[in-house]
N, C-alpha and C positions, 0 to 999 in steps of 0.2 A: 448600366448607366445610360442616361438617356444623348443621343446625339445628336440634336435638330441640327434642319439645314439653315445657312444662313442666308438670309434675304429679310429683306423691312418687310413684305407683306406674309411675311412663312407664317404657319400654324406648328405650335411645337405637339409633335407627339410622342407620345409615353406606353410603352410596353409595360405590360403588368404581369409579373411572374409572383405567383402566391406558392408560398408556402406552410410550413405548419404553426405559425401564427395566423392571429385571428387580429380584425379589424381593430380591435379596443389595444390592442398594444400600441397606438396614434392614436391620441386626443388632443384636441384644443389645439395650445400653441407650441407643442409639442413638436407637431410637424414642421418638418424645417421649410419653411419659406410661407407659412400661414398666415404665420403676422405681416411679414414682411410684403414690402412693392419694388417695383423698380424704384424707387426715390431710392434704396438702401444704395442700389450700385453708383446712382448718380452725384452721392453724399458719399459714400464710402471709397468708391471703385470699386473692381472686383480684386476676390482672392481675401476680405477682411476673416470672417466665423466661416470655416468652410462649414458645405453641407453636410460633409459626411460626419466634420465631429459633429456636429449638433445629434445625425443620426447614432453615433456611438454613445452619446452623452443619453440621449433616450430610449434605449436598447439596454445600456446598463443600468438605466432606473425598471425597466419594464421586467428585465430578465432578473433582478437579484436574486429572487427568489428561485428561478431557473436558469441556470447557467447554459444549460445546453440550448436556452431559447434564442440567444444573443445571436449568435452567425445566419441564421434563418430570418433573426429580426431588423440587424443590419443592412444584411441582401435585397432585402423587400424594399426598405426603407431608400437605400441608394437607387434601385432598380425603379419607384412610382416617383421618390420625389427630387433627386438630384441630374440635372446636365453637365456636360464639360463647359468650360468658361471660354467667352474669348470673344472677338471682334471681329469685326468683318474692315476692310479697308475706308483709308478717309473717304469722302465722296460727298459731292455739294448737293445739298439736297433740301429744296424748301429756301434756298436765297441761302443757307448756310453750311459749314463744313462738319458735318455729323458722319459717325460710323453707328451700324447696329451692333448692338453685342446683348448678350447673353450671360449673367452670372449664372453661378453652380447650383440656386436656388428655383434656375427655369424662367427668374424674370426678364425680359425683355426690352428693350428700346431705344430711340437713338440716342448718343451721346457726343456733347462738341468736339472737339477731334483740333488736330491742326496738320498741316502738311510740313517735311523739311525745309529745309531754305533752300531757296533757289526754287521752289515749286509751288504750283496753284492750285487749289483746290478745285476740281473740274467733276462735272457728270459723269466722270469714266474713270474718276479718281484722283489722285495726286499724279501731276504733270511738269514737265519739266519749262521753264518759259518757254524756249524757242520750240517747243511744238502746241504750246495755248493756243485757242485758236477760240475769241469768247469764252464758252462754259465748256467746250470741250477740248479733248486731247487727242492731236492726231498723229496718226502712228501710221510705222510700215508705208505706205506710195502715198499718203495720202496728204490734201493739202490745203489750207484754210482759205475755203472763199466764204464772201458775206459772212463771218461772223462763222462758221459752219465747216467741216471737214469734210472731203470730198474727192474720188480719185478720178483723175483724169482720162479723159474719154476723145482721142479727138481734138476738136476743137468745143467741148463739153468738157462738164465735170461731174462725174454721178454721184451724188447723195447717198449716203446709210442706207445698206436695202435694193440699192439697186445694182446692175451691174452694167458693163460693157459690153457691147454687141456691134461688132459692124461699124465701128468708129460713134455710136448712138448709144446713149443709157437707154435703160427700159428694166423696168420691175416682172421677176418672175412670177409666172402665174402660172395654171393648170394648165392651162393648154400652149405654153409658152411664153413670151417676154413682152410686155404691153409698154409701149413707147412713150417717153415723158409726156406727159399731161394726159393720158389717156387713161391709165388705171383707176378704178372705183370703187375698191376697194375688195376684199376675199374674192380673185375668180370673175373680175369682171373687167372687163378692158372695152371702152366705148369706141367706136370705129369712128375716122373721123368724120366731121361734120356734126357730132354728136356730143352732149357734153353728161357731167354723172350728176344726178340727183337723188334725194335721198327724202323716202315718202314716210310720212308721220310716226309709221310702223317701227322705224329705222331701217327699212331696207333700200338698198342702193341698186341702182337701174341705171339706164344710159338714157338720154332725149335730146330729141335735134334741136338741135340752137335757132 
């Protein structure tokens, strides 16, 4: 059976293990999830016609005539066109509170979702109020400035990505830690007196001010 990873931008893939059936044992609508779209999950939820009976329901029209075809045809049948089911956590996304999930038929996509009580829908999931912090949730040292979660540095606050040094945030880079407002992005930290520009190409450079 198939396992894809979950994330809203994944591509699902599918291992194909062939055995002593041939391709005409699947026709049409046959196959489980041919007809169907994600609208089924979004109307139905998951878990309504599993995949696998529909595959046993079409393995036992294909095989009557050959019983010993059924477990071979079964196998095939869970192994090209069924997933495991299920959800990935709430999470705000697009101005709204949607989880990605996945039914047993391979379809796909986001669905509205809500968080517990007592908690907010946030970019990093469901949150509890006293750590909301705008659209995120912050956790562990960390602590909402502007709108934004950030750990304390000093008399600074480092932003996502960056770290502490020397009582100063600076974002890691190849050849070491490039000092707020200096990074340019992949590997490039402008010295100061310099600032980052970005030439039509999209390549990012440094130029003096």
């Amino acid at each position: 059976m198939n396992m894809p990873r979950f994330n809203a931008e994944a591509s699902l893939y599918k291992t194909r293990r062939y055995y002593c059936t041939s391709a005409h044992l699947y026709e049409g609508n046959d196959l489980p999830g041919s007809a169907d779209s994600f609208l089924r999950l979004q109307r139905a939820g998951l878990g309504t016609v599993s995949c696998a009976t529909r595959c046993a329901a079409t393995c036992s029209r294909r095989c009557a005539s050959d019983p010993q075809c059924y477990d071979y045809c079964f196998e095939e049948c869970i192994d090209i066109h069924c997933c495991e089911e299920g959800c990935e956590p709430c999470k705000l996304f697009g101005g709204q509170c949607q989880q990605f999930c996945i039914d047993d038929d391979c379809n796909q996509g986001m669905v509205p979702c809500a968080c517990p009580p007592g908690q907010t829908c946030t970019v990093d999931g469901c949150c509890s109020v006293s750590q909301t912090c705008g659209q995120y949730c912050c956790t562990g040292n960390e602590v909402c400035s502007n709108q934004q979660c950030c750990n304390p540095c000093g008399s600074d606050c480092c932003e996502r990505g960056m770290i502490c040094k020397d009582g100063q945030c600076c974002t890691p880079y190849s050849q070491g830690c490039c000092p707020r407002g200096q990074y340019c992005g992949k590997d490039v930290c402008c010295p100061p007196g310099t600032g980052c520009f970005k030439n039509p190409r999209g390549n990012v450079g440094c130029i003096r001010r």
